[in-house]
N, C-alpha and C positions, 0 to 999 in steps of 0.2 A: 333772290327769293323774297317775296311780297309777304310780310308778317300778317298785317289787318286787310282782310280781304271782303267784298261784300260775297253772302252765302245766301242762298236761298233752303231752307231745310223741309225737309218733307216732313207731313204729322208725322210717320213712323220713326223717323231720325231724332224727333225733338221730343216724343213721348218715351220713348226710352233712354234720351240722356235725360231727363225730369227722374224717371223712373230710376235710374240708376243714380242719383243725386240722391233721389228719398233712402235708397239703399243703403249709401254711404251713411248719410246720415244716423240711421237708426242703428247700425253696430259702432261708429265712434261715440252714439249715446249709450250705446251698451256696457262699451267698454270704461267710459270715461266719469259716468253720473258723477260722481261726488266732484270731480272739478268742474264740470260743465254747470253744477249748483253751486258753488263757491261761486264762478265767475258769471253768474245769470246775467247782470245787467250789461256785464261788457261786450258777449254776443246779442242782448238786444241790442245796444247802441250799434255793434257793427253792422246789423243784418240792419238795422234803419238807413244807416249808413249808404249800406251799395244796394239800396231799393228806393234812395232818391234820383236818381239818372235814369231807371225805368219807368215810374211812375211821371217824373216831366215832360217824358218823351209820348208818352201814353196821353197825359193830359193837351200837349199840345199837338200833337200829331207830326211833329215830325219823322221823317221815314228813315229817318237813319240815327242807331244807336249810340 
């Protein structure tokens, strides 16, 4: 079984795993606020974190992520 595969996703398939992402998101903010404010700066650094490999990829064009 082949783990990393190249996929091609349809808008429908990739607007609703986004959609279903913001989902997630907004009930573990629900549920979690007062740690999620305790811990502010360390999900910024993360989220800076794993949106450096998209952003170089974007800037230089390469086709593969």
């Amino acid at each position: 079984m082949k783990i990393w595969k190249d996929t091609v996703w349809s808008p429908w398939a990739l607007g609703s795993l986004k959609w279903s992402g913001m989902f997630f998101g907004i009930i573990v903010g629900a549920f979690f606020p007062d740690f999620v404010r305790q811990h502010l700066w360390a999900f910024i650094a993360a989220m800076l974190l794993l949106a450096i490999k998209p952003i170089m990829v974007f800037f230089r064009g390469d086709k593969t992520v």
